[in-house]
C-alpha positions as CSV (number, residue, x, y, z in Angstrom):
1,X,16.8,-10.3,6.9
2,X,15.4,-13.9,7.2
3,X,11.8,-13.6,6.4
4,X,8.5,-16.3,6.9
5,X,6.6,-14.9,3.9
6,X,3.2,-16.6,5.4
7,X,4.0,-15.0,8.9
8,X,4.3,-11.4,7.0
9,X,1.5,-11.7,5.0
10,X,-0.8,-12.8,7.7
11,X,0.7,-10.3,9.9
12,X,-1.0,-7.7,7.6
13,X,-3.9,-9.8,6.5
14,X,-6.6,-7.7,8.2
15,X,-5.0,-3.9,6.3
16,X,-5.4,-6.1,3.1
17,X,-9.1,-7.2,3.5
18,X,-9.9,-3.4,4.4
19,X,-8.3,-1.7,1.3
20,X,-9.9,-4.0,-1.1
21,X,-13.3,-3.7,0.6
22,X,-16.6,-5.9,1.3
23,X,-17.1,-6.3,-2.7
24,X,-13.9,-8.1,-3.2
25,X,-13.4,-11.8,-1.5
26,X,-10.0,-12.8,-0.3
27,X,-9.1,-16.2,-0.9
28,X,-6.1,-16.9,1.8
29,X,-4.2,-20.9,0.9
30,X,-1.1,-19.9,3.1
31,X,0.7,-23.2,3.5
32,X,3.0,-22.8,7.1
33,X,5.5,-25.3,5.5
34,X,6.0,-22.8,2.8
35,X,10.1,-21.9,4.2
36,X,11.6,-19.1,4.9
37,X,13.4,-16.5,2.3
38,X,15.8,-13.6,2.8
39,X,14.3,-10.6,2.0
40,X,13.5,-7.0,3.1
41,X,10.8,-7.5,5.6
42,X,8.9,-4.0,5.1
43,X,9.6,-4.0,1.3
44,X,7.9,-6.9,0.8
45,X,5.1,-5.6,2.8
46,X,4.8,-3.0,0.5
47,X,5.1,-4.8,-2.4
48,X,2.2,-7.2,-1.2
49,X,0.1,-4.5,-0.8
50,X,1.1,-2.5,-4.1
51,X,-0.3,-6.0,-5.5
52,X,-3.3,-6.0,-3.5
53,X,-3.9,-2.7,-4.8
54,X,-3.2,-2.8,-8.4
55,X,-5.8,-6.0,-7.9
56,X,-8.3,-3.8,-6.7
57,X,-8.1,-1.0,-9.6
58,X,-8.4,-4.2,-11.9
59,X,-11.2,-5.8,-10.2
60,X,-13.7,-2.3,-10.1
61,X,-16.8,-2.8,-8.3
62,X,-16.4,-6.3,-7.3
63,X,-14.3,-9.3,-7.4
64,X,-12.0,-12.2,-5.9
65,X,-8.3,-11.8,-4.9
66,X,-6.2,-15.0,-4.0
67,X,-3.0,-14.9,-2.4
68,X,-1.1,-17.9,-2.1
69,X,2.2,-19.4,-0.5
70,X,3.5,-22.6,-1.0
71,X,7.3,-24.5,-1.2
72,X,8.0,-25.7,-5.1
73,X,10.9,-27.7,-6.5
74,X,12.5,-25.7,-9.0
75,X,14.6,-27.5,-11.9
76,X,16.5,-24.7,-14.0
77,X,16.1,-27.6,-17.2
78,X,12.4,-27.3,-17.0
79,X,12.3,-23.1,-16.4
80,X,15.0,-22.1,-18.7
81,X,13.3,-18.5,-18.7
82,X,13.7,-18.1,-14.9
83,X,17.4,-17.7,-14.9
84,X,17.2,-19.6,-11.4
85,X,19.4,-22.6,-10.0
86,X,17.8,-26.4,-9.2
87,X,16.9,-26.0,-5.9
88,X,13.7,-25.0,-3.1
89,X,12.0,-22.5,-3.6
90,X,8.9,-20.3,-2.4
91,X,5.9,-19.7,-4.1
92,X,3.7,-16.5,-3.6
93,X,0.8,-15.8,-6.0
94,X,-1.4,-13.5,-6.2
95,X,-4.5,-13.6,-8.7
96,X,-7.4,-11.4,-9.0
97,X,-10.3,-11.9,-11.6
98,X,-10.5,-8.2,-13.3
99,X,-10.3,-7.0,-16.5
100,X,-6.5,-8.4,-17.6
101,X,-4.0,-7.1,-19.4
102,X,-3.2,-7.3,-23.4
103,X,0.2,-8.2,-24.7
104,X,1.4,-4.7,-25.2
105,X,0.5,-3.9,-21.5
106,X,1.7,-7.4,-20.3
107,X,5.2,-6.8,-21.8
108,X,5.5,-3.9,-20.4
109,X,4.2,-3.8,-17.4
110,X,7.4,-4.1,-15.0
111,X,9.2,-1.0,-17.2
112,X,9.7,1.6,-14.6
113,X,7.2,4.5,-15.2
114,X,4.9,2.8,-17.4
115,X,1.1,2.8,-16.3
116,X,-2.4,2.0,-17.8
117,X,-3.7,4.3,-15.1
118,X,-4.0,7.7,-16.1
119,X,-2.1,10.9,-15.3
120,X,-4.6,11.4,-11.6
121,X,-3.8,7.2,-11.1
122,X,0.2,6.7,-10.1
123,X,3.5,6.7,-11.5
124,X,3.7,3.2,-12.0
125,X,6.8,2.6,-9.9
126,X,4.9,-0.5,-8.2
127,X,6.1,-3.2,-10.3
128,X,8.8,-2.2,-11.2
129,X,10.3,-1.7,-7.3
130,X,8.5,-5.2,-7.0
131,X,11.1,-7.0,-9.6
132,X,14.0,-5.1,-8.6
133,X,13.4,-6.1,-5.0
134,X,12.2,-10.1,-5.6
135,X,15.6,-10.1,-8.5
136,X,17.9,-8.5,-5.2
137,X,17.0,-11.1,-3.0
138,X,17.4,-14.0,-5.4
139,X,14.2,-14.3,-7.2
140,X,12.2,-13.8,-9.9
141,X,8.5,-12.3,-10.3
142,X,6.3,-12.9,-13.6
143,X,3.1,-12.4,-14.4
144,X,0.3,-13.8,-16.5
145,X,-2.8,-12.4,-18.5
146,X,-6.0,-12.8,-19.8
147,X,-8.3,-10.3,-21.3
148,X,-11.6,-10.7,-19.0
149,X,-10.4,-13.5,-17.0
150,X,-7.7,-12.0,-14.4
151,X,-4.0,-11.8,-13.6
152,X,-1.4,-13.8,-11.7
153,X,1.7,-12.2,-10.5
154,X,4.0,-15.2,-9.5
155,X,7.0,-14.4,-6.8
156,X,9.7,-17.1,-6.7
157,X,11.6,-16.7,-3.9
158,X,15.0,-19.3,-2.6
159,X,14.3,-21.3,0.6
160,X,17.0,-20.3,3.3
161,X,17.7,-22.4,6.2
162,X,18.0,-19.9,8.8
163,X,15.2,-19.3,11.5
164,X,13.2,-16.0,10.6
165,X,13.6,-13.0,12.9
166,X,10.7,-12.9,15.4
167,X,9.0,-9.9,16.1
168,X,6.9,-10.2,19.2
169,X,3.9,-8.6,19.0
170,X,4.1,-7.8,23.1
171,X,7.0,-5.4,21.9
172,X,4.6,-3.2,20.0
173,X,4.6,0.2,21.5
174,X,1.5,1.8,23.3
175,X,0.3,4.6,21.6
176,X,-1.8,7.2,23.3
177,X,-5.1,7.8,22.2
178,X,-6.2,10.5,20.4
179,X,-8.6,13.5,20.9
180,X,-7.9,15.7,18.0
181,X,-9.8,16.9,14.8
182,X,-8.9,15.9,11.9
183,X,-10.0,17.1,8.2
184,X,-9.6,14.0,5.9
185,X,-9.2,14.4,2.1
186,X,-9.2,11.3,-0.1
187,X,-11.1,10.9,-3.1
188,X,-10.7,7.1,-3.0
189,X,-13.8,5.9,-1.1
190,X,-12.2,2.7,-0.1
191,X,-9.2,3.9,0.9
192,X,-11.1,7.2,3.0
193,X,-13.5,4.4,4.5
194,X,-10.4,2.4,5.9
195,X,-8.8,5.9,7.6
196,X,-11.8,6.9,8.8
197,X,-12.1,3.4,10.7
198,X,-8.4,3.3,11.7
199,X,-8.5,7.0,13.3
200,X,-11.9,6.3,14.9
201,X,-10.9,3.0,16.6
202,X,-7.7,5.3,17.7
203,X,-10.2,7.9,19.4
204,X,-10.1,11.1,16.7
205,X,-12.7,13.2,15.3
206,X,-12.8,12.9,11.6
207,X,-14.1,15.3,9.0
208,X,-14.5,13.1,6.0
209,X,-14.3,15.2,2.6
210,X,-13.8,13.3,-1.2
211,X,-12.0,16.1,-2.7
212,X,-10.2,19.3,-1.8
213,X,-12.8,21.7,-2.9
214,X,-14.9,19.8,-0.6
215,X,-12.2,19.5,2.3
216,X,-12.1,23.3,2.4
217,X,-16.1,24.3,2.2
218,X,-16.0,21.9,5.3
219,X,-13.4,23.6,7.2
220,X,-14.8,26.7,6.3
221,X,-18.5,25.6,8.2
222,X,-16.4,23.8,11.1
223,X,-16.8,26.3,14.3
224,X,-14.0,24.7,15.8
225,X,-10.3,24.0,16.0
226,X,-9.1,21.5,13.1
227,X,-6.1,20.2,14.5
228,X,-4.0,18.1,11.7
229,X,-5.1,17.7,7.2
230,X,-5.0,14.7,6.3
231,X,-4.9,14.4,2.7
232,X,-4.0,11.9,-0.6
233,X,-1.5,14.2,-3.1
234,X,-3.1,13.4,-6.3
235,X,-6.5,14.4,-6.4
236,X,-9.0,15.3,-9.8
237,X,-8.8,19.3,-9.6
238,X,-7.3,20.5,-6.1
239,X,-4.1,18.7,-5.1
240,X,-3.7,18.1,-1.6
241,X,-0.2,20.4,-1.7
242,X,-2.3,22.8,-2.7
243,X,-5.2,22.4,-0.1
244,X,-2.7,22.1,2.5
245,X,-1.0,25.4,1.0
246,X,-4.5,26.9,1.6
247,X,-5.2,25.5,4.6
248,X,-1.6,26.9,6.4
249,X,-2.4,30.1,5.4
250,X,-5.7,30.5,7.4
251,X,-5.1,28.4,9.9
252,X,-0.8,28.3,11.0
253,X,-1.2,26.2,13.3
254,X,-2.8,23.2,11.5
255,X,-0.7,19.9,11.2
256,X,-0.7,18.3,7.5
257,X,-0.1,15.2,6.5
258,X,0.3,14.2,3.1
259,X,-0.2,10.6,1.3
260,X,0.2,9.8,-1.6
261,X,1.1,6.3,-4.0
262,X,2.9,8.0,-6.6
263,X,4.9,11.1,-5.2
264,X,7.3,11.4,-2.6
265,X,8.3,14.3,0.3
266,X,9.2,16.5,-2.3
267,X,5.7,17.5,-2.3
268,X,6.4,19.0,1.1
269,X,8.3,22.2,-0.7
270,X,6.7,25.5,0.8
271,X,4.7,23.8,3.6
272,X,5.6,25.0,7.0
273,X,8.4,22.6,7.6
274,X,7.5,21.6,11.3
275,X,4.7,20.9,10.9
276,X,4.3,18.8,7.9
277,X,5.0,15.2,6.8
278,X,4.5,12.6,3.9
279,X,3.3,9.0,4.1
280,X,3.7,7.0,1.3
281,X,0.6,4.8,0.0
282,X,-0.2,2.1,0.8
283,X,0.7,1.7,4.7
284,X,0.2,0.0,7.6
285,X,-2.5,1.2,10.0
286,X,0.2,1.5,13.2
287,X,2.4,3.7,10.2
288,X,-0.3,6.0,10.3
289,X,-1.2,6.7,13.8
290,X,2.7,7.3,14.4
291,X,2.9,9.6,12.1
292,X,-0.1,11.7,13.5
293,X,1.1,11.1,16.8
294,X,4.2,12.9,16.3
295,X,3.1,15.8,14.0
296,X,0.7,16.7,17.1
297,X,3.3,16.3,19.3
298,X,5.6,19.3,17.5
């Protein structure tokens, strides 16, 4: 689809400033000239935040993350390594100041399952979905690398002339408020800080717990109903299939819903089948409350 990159990004400006936290600054320079591009509206949602994220590992305790869009001029004489026709083009940056990458791990770091981040941290699928979805809609995406200074992931996308789709945001369906319980697991305290938020504002009751061990001595004190598990896949000693495993077989009833950045619904296998689901990582805030909406309503 016909895409405004600055409308998109803006659109999920606010789920970006919450995953990276209060110790990382955003830097926004979104120019509104930029152009438009043809490209995958949600996937390159999701490949903004995979950025965003990937930033944030980098970055640790604090930090600075710019995101930028602008229109270039692109000459193929003067980029020979792009591979791209003379023509307009739009610019999408996105620069953090952590730790960098060396040459080994810059080289490789769009090969499909390679990762810096450790068996508990992802598959490392990220970039690589990122170049096969920029190089399928007529772009290219590089990156550069310095050792204690930061990284730049660069997105060169062709200018099309057609308007963008609009999406009105008076279409947005209403979504009823909830009253449930719900047992959170997510050892990421970022990431469980921004759920906690997001199901608050929508009116649940959370039970916060940063690891499954934890998630079930909670359940275990709660004297009352825990209506839905939420919990992240990949976690240091209990995985959430397992917790949720657990959790089904003292309380049938319960609703789970997994997340996870690096597995996919497979992890589902042997959970009550109506009455489960999986959310990929990262996601919207709306993505989230529809799918606890319509677990509780099974």
């Amino acid at each position: 689809m016909v895409l405004d990159p600055v409308a998109a990004i803006e659109s999920i400006a606010e789920v970006l400033e919450r995953i990276l936290g209060v110790d990382i600054d955003m830097v926004w320079s979104l120019s509104p000239q930029s152009g438009n591009v043809f490209i995958d509206a949600d996937q390159f949602e999701q490949m903004m935040l995979n950025l965003a994220l990937n930033a944030r590992d980098a970055m640790a305790a604090s930090g600075q993350l710019g995101v930028s869009v602008n229109q270039v001029e692109f000459r193929a004489r003067e980029n020979a390594s792009a591979n791209l026709p003379d023509g307009d083009y739009v610019q999408i940056k996105v620069t953090d100041t952590g730790h960098g990458m060396d040459d080994e791990t810059l080289r490789r770091c769009f090969e499909p399952m390679f990762t810096t981040k450790g068996p508990l941290k992802g598959s490392g699928l990220g970039l690589s979905a990122a170049r096969r979805l920029v190089e399928d809609s007529g772009g290219t995406i590089q990156c550069t690398s310095e050792i204690g200074i930061g990284t730049t992931f660069e997105i060169i996308l062709p200018v099309v002339a057609e308007e963008a789709a609009h999406v009105s945001t008076s279409q947005a369906p209403i979504r009823p408020r909830g009253s449930s319980t719900v047992l959170l697991a997510e050892d990421d305290d970022v990431l469980r800080r921004f759920i906690v938020q997001v199901l608050r504002r929508n009116g649940y009751r959370i039970l916060e717990a940063s690891s499954g061990e934890q998630a079930i001595e909670i359940a275990r004190e709660f004297g009352e109903t825990i209506d839905l598990l939420l919990s992240d896949v990949v976690m240091a000693t209990l995985s959430g299939r397992d917790l949720a495993l657990r959790m089904q077989e003292s309380n049938p009833d319960i609703r789970v819903l997994l997340i996870s950045g690096s597995e996919g619904a497979a992890v589902l296998e042997g959970l009550q089948s109506d009455s489960a689901a999986f959310l990929a990582k990262p996601f919207k805030p709306s993505e989230l409350i529809d799918q606890i909406v319509q677990l509780l309503a099974r």
